[in-house]
Every structure is written in structure tokens, then in C-alpha cells.
N, C-alpha and C positions, 0 to 999 in steps of 0.2 A: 326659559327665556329671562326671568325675572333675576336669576342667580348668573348668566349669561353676561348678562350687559355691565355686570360689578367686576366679575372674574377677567372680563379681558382686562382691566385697568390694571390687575393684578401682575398679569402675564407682560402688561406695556412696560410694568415700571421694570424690571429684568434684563427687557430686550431694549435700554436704550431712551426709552421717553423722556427721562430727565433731562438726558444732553440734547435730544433733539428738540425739544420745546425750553431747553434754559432755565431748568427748576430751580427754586435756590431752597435753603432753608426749609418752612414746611408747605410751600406748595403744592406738594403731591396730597399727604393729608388733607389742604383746603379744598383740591379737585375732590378727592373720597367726600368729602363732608359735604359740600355743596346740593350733590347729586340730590341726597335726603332733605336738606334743605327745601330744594323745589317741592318735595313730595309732599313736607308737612306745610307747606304752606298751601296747597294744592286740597287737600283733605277736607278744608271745613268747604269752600264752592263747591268739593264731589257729592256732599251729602244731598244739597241742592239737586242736582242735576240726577244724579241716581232714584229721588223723588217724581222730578218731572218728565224722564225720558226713560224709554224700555232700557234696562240693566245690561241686554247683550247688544243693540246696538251702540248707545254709550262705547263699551267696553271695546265695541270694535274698530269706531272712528277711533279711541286712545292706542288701542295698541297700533292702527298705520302710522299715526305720528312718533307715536315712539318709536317703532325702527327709521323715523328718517333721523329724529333726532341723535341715535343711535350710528345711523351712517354718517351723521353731520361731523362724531367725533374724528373720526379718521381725515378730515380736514382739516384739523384745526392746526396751526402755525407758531401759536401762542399759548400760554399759559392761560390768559384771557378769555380766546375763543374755545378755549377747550371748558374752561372752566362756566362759559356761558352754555354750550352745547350738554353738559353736564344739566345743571339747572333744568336748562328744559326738558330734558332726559327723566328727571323729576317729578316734572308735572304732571307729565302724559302716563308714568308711570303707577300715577297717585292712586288711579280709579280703578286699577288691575285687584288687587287683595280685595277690596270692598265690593266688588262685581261679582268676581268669582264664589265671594261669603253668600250673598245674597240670591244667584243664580240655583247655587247647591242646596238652599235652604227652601226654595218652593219645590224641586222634583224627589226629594229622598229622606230619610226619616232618619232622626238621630244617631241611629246605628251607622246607618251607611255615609252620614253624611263625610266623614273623614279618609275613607276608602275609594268614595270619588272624586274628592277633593283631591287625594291624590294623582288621581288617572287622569282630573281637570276634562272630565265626560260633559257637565254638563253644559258645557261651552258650546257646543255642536248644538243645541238647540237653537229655536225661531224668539219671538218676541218673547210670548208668556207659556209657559207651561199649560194654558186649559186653551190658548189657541189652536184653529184647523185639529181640532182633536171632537172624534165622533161623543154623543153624548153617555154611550157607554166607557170610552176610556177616560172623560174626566171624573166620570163617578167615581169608577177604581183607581184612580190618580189622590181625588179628595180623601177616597177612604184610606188609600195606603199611607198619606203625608197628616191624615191627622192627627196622629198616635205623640205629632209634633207640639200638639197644643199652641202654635206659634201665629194661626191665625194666618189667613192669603193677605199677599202683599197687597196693599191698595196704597194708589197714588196720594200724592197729598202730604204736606208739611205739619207736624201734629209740634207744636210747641211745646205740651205739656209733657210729650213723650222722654223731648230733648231733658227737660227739668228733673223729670225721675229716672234719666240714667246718669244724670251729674249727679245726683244722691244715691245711687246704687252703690254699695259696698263690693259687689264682685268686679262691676267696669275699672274700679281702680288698682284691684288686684290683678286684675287682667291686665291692665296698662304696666303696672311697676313691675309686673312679671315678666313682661315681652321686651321692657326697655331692656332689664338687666339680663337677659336672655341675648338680645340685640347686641350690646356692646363687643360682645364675642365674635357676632356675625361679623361685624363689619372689619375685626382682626382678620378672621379667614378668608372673608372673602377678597380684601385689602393689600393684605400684606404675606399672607403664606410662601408667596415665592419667592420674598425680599428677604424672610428669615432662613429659607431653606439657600439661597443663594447666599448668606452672609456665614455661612456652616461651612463654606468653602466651594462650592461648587460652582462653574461657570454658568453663566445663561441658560443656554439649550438645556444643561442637565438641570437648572436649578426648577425650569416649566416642563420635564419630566416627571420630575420627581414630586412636582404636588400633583400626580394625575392618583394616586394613592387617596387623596382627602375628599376626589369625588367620590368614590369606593364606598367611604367609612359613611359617607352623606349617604348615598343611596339604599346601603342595608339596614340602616337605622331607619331612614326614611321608611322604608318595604315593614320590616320588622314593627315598628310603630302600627302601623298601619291595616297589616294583618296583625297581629295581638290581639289590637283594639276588638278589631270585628267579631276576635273570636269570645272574648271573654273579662277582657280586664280591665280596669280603672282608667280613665285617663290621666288621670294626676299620676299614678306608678309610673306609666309608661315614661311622662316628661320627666320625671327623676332618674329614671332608670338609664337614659339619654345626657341628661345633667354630670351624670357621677365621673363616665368617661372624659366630659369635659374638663372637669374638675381636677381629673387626673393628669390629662394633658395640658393644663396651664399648668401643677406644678412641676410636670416632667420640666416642663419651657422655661420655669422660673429657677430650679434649683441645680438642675447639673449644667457641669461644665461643656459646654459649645462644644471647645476648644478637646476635651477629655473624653466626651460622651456623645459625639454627635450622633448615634444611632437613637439613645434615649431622647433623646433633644425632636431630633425628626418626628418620631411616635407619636410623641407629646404636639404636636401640627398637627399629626393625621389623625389625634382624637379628636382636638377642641371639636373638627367638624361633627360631630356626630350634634351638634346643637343646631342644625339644620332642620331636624327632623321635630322637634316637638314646636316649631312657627307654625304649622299645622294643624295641632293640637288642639292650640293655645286661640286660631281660627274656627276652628271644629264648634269648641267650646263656646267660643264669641255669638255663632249664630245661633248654636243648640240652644240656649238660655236666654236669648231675650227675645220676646215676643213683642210686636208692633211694630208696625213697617217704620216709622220715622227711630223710633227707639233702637232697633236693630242697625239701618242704617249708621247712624251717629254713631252707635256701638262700635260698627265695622271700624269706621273711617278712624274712630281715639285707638282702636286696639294696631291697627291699618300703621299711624301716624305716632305709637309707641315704639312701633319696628325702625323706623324712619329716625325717631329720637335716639334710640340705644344704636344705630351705625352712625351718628352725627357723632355721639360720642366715643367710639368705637377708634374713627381714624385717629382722633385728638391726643390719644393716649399716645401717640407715635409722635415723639419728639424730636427735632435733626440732633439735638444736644444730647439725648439717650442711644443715639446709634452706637456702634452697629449693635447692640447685644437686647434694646431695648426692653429694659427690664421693667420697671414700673410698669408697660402696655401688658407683658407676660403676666403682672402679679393683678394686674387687673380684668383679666380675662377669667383664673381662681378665683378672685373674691365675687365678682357678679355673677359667676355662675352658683356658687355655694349659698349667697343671698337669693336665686332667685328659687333655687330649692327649697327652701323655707317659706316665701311670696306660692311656690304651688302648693305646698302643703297650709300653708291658711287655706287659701281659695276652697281648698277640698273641705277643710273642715266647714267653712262658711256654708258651705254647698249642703253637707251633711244638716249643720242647725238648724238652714233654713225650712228643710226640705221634713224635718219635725216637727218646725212650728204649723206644718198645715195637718190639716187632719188626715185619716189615714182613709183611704176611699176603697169601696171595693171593685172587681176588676171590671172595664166597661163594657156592656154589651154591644153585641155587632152592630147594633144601630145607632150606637152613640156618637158617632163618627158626625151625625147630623144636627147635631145639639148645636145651638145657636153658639152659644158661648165658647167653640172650638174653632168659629170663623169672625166670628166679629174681630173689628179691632182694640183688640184688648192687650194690655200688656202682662210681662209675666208676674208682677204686683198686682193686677188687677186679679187677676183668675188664679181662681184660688184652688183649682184645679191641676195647676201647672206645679211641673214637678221637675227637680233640675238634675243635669247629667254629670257626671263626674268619672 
């Protein structure tokens, strides 16, 4: 739903929206760009509110309104109300990533957390994870999540938590990572069918023929996903996701339209494969910071990076660069090739840090009850905690 409610704007601009709403110059781009707007402004009151209220109710008054707001587009007359109906489309949309983060992060253990994050299971739960649950399933619930060292979520605004993830070294890698990740999204998700439509093809075929870029989304997506579970890095995986994009910005960038429109299309239906490591790059978010306020704040800047890198995503899209918009193409290559470099820091940080503690040996079955595996502590505090990569 989340990729849903961008993609139709995609498939609007194709079939007609500009003439029927009077677009001029870069109006379409300030609608795309807007949308994100609402969201990151919406981010820092989620953190709030995701503190003082159950995570799936939240989650679930947001998502009604956001399908209305989502229905509201389909009325709109103007550039204006579209571009308002958009914003609020933003707001409502803000608490989605950071709920889902946090949801995933009390019922399942590092390993799994990205596998169900995919299938978005653990949505279908009640308030809390240890609620209407007998006192033998939250035992084995406790013992199965705390291999997470990440501590049960408890209500309540920790200030000081907010201070040491403003000073964490991985949150901001995590952030520069996902913008320049993001910038790409918001081409695909944006513009795919304005480029495939300016290759020569009418309407109808031009929203055809991007049904191919969900395709490339979805097996990367899966692929990602299962990998993960079975055995591998996640930093590989996001590179290994990254290269194809990388590829398909220069296909977009260097052949001719007009010469090569089979290479040219390809080069669309790679970029998406950058769909799949926003996932990841979530996975990682909650697996690694422990404390419910610190985590939270975590979600919401990695949440409201996404939001930043499609703000700048549509921008790149000039009415003065059409129809071939090159600079948006050559900028789709350079941020995905920067941010493969941005995950392999990450990884390395991840590796140093995870030296500087000392080396522990494995824990017994009963250590699951060790004080210091449910307090709240964060992952600087506990010098126990070891991070995932």
C-alpha cells in the first residue's frame, strides 16, 4: 500500500492529469515532492505518540485516514487541492514505517525480523505482544526475543536516549544511506512511466509496460529476503541490490532513446530493484538500537530519510530537461554508487564496534533472565549487545 498510493501518481501523469488538472512547468514534481514533505514533518510528533499510545492501534487509526486522504486525491479539481490532499496523504502516512519497525521488534529475533517484515505478519497482532497471552507463552515469547538484547518496550519519553542517538555514528549512516538510496525511489516510483512513455509509446502501452519494474521489485525484494534468512550479510545483500541500479541508471544515462530504446527500458526496470534493500536498511534500524525511546527516534530519522531522499528525487525532474531528462538519469547512478560506499562504512563501523566489546562466551539457557536483557538500556549501555550486519 505504501508503494500503491506513489505509483498511481505515476500511472496519472500518462493518462492525462497534467491537462486535466492545468499543470504548467514543474507542478507535477511539487505534487511528488509534497507528499514526503507532510511525512517528514509528521515524523518528529510520531515519535511522541508512538511513546504514549499502543504501536498497532496508532498504526491503525493512520492507516483509515490515510485511505481517505488517498480517496480525497481522486477529487481533486486543481493543482492545489490535489497538492493539499497529497500533504495530508503524508502525514497519515508518517507512522506506517516506524510502527511496523517497532511492532516487528517486540515479537521476533534478528534473524527473522526482515522476513517478517516482509510478509508485514506482525500487523495482525492485539495491543502488546505479552497481552491475553497464558503465562507459559510469554515466557517462551521472552526467551525466544531475547537473543535481541534490545530490552521490552516500555512507555515513556527518555530524553537522554534521544541525545545518544543524535551522537551515534551508525544513525547517521543509516540516514545518508537511505536518503541517497531514496533519491532513486522517488524516480521509480514518480516518473517510470513518463520515461517509458517519452521512448515513444502511447498511454495505455507506456502503463503496460512499467508492469515489468514491479517484477524486478518483487524478486529482489523475495531474493533479499530469503538470502538474508538463510545465511548472508546484510550489507552484501543492499550492494548486491545497489549494482543492478547502478547499472540501470547508466543504461538511462548513456544510450540513445531514440537508437537503443530496448537498452534504455532495461535500464527503468533495473533502477527498481532499489526497492528492496528500504527493508534492510529498516531491519537494521531496529536490530541495533536498543531502548524504546532511542529506537523509536531511530525509526522515525531512518523513517523521515526515506521521505528526504524522494523530496529530492522528484526535483531532479526539470520541465527545462524534458523530455530526455538527463541530469534526473545521471543522478539516479551517482546516489546509488555513493550509497554503496555509505553501506559498506556502516558495515565496517558495525564490525569495529562489535571488537571493541569484549568477546563473551555463549549464554546459558537461563540467561534469557538476566536483568540487564530487559531493563531499559540501550545498545551503548549494555555492553553485552552485539550488532547485526
Amino acid at each position: 500500500m505504501q508503494f500503491l498510493d506513489k505509483v498511481i501518481l505515476n500511472y496519472a501523469a500518462v493518462m492525462g492529469l497534467a491537462k486535466d488538472l492545468d499543470l504548467r512547468g514543474n507542478d507535477f514534481s511539487n505534487i511528488a515532492t509534497f507528499l514526503f514533505v507532510g511525512l517528514v514533518c509528521f515524523e518528529v510528533p510520531n515519535i511522541y505518540f508512538l511513546q504514549r499510545f499502543p504501536a498497532a492501534k496508532w498504526l491503525g487509526l493512520n492507516v483509515t485516514l490515510w485511505g481517505v486522504a488517498t480517496a480525497c486525491g481522486a477529487a481533486a479539481t486543481s493543482y492545489r487541492t490535489l497538492l493539499v490532499s497529497r500533504v495530508f496523504l503524508g502525514c497519515f502516512e508518517a507512522t506506517i514505517g516506524p510502527s511496523l519497525m517497532l511492532i516487528s521488534s517486540q515479537w521476533y529475533t534478528k534473524s527473522e525480523h526482515l522476513l517478517k517484515k516482509l510478509l508485514t505478519y506482525a500487523i495482525t497482532y492485539l495491543r502488546k505482544p505479552f497481552r491475553q497471552r497464558s503465562v507459559t507463552e510469554k515466557v517462551a515469547l521472552l526467551k525466544h526475543v531475547s537473543v535481541n538484547q534490545t530490552g521490552i518496550d516500555t512507555p515513556g519519553f527518555r530524553p537522554r536516549e534521544v541525545l545518544e542517538a543524535l551522537a551515534d555514528p551508525q544513525i547517521w549512516l543509516l540516514v545518508v544511506s537511505v536518503v541517497l538510496l531514496s533519491v532513486s525511489s522517488g524516480v521509480v516510483t514518480t516518473y517510470s512511466a513518463t520515461l517509458i512513455k517519452n521512448l515513444g509509446y502511447v498511454p495505455k502501452q507506456a502503463a503496460l509496460m512499467n508492469m515489468p519494474s514491479g517484477v524486478v521489485s518483487i524478486f529482489f525484494t523475495l531474493l533479499v529476503g530469503f538470502g538474508i534468512r538463510r545465511q548472508s550479510h546484510r550489507w552484501a545483500w543492499i550492494i548486491v541490490c545497489i549494482i543492478p541500479a547502478v547499472i540501470g541508471g547508466a543504461l538511462m544515462s548513456f544510450l540513445n532513446p531514440h537508437t537503443n530504446r530496448s537498452g534504455v527500458l532495461a535500464g527503468i526496470y533495473l533502477v527498481n530493484a532499489v526497492v528492496a534493500p528500504l527493508a534492510v536498511f529498516y531491519n537494521l534500524t531496529v536490530a541495533n538500537c536498543a531502548g524504546g525511546t532511542k529506537r523509536a527516534f531511530a525509526s522515525a530519522l531512518v523513517s523521515g530519510s526515506f521521505s528526504l531522499g524522494n523530496i529530492i528525487g522528484p526535483q531532479t525532474f526539470q520541465a527545462r530537461d524534458a523530455p530526455d531528462f538527463r541530469p534526473a538519469k545521471l543522478a539516479v547512478m551517482g546516489t546509488q554508487a555513493a550509497c554503496a560506499v555509505t553501506t559498506f562504512a556502516l558495515f565496517l563501523y558495525y564490525v569495529w564496534a562489535n571488537k571493541r566489546r569484549d568477546d563473551r562466551s555463549r549464554q546459558q539457557e537461563e540467561s534469557f533472565m538476566s536483568p540487564h536483557v530487559w531493563t531499559a538500556m540501550t545498545d551503548k549501555e549494555n555492553k553485552d549487545f552485539r550488532y547485526t550486519y
